[in-house]
Structure formats: C-alpha cells, structure tokens
C-alpha positions as CSV (number, residue, x, y, z in Angstrom):
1,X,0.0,0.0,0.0
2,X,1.5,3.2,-0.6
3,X,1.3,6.5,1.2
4,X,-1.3,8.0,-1.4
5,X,-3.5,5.1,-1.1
6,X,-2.9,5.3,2.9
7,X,-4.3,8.5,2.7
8,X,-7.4,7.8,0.7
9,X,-8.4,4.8,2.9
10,X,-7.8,7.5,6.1
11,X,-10.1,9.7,4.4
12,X,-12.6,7.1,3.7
13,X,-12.2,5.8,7.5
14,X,-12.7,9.4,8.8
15,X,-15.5,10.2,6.3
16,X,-17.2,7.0,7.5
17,X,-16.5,7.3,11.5
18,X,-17.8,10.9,10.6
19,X,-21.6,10.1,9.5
20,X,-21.5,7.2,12.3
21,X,-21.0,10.3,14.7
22,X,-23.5,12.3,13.5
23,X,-25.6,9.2,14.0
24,X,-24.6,9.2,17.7
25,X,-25.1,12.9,18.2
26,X,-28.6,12.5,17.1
27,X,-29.1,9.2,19.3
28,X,-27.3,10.8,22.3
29,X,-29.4,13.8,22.3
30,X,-32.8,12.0,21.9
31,X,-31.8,9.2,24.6
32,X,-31.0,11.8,27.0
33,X,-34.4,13.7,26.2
34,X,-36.3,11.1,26.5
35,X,-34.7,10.2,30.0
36,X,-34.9,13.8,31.3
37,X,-36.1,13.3,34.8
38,X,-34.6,9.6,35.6
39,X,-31.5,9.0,37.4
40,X,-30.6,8.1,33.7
41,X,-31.2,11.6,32.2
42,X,-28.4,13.6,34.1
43,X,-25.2,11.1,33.0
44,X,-27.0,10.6,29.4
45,X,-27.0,14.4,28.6
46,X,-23.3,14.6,29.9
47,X,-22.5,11.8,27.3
48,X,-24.6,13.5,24.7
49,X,-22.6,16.9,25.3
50,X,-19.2,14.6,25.0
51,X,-20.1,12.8,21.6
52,X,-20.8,16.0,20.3
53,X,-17.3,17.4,21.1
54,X,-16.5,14.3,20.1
55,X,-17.7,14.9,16.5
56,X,-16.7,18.3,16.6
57,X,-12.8,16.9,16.6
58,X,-13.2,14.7,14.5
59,X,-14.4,17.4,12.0
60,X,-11.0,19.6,13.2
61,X,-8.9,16.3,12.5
62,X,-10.6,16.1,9.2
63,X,-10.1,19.5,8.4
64,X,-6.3,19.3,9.4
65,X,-5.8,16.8,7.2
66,X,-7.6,18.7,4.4
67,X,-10.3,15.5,4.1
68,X,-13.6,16.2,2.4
69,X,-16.6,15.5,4.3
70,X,-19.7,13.8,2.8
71,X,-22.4,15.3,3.0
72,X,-23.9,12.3,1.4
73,X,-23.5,9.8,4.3
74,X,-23.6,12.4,7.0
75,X,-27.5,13.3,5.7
76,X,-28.1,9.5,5.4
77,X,-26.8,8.7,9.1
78,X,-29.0,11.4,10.1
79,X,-32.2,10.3,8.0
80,X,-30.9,6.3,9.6
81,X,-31.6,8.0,13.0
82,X,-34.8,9.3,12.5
83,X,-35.7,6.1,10.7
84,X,-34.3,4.0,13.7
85,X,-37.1,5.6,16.1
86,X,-39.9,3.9,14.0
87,X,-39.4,0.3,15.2
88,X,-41.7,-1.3,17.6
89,X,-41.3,-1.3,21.7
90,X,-44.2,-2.8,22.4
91,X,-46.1,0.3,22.5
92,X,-48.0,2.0,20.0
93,X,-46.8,5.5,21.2
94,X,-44.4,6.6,24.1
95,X,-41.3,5.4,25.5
96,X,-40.9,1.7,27.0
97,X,-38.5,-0.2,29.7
98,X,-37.4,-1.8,26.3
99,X,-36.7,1.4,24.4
100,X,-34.7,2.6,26.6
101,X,-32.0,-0.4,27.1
102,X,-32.1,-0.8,23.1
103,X,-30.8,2.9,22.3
104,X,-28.6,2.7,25.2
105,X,-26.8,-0.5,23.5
106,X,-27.2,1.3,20.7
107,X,-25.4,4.4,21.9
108,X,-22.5,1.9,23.5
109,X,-22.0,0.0,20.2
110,X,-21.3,3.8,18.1
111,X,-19.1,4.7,21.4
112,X,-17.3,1.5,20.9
113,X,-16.5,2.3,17.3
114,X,-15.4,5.6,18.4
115,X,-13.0,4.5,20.9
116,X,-12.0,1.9,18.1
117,X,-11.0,5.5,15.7
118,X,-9.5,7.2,18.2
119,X,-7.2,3.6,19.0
120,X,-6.3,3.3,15.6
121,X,-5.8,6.7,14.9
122,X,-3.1,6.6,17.7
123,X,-1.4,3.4,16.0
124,X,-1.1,5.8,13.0
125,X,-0.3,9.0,14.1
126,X,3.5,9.1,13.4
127,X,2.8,8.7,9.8
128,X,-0.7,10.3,8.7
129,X,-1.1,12.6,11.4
130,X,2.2,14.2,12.6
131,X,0.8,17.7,12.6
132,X,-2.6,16.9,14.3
133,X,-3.4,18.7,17.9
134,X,-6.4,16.4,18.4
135,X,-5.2,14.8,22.5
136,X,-6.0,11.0,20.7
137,X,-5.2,9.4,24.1
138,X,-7.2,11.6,26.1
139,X,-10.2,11.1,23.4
140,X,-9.7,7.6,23.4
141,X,-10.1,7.3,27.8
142,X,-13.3,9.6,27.5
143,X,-14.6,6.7,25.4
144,X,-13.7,4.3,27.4
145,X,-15.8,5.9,30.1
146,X,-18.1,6.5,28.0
147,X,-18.6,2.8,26.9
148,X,-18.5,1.7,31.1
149,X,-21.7,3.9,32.0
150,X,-22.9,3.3,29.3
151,X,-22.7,-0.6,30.2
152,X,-24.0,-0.4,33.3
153,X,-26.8,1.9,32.5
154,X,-27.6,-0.9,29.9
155,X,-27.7,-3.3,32.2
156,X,-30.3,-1.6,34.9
157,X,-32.0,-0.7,31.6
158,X,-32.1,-4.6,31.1
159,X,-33.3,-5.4,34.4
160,X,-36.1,-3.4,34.1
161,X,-37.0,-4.0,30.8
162,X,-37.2,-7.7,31.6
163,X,-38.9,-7.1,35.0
164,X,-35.9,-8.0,36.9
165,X,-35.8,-7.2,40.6
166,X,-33.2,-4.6,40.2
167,X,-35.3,-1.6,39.6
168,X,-33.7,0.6,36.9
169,X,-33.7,4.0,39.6
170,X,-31.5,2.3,40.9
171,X,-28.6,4.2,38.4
172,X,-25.3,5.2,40.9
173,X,-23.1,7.7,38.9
C-alpha cells in the first residue's frame, strides 16, 4: 500500500466514522431527552454533550488533514436515526422499559466504534497525522468511560425492561 493510497483509505475511514457520529449525536441527544427526569437523564446528557465534542474533533482532524466531508453519508446517518425511532417497543406510542435499554446499546456499540478510531488513529499517528493537535489518548479514555456507563446503564436498563428485581432508579453515577 503506498502513502497515497494510505491517505485515501484515512479519508474514507474518517469520512465514514464521521456520519456514524452524526448518527450518535442524534441518538445521544434524543436518549437523553427522552430520560430527562430519571437517574438516567443527568449522565446521558453529559454523554450526549461529550459525543458532540467528540464529532466536533473529528471534524478539526478532518479539516487538518484537508479531508472532504460527505455530506452524502452524514444526511443518510441522520435520515438512519430518525428512521431508527420507528421500530416497535411494544407500545404503539411513548417510551418503554425496552426502548430505553435498546438505544442505550445502541449508543454503546457507536461509542465503541469511536474509541476503536481514536485507537487506531493513535497506531497511525507518526505517519498520517504528525501535525494533528487532536489529544487521541485523552479522546480515546473519554470513550472508554463513556462505553463503562454506558454498560451499566444498559444493564439496569435490562433489568427493568425484563422485570428483573433490580429496579432501573436504581442508576449510581
């Protein structure tokens, strides 16, 4: 592989990792919305605020390395989100027990990918990103610590959704 074609498959990466966070953004924001008011609400709108600075440097890493963004795949992850609140819960309108632990896996699988980018994009560095400012390693432990509340928020989320006897309330930050 040369450098050239390097660079195109980083700017496809990015490009792609790019309309997968503007996916989360629009995830994140509902989620926490939607959980305004629940011991979940408070740590799911500090998440949301973080995937959106989150996004926001990936766009300054994009733009650093003079990468194009598409605006193709950024409007179709955003249409995919607004599709994605369609599907069933068991109710025919409102929020469920069940919606809420699905979009919080949800939210934990994009946050995985992104601490997957931000990994890579530390293995990499040296050679496609010498001039970036982005802090990768910081970046990377937010999403780590992202992905652990998220986890355990998924699995009160679970509980309750299934009728378990923890009761989901029960959230400690």
């Amino acid at each position: 592989m040369t450098e050239n074609h390097g660079n195109e498959h980083l700017g496809t990466y990015l490009r792609d990792h790019l309309s997968g966070a503007s996916f989360g953004v629009e995830l994140a924001q509902r989620i926490a919305e939607s959980n305004r008011g629940t011991s979940f609400g408070e740590p799911l709108s500090r998440i949301a605020a973080e995937i959106e600075a989150d996004r926001e440097e990936l766009v300054s890493l994009m733009e650093a390395l003079d990468v194009n963004r598409d605006v193709i795949k950024e409007s179709l992850a955003w249409a995919g989100e607004k599709v994605a609140r369609l599907k069933l819960n068991n109710r025919l309108a409102g929020y469920s027990p069940l919606s809420r632990m699905e979009e919080i896996e949800a939210l934990m699988l994009g946050v995985s990918g992104k601490l997957a980018l931000w990994r890579v994009l530390i293995q990499v560095r040296e050679q496609y990103l010498p001039l970036a400012t982005a802090d990768l390693p910081q970046l990377a432990e937010r999403a780590e610590v992202q992905r652990v509340l998220l986890e355990d928020m998924r699995m009160k989320a679970g509980a309750a959704a299934f009728d378990a006897a923890a009761p989901a309330e029960a959230l400690v930050s």
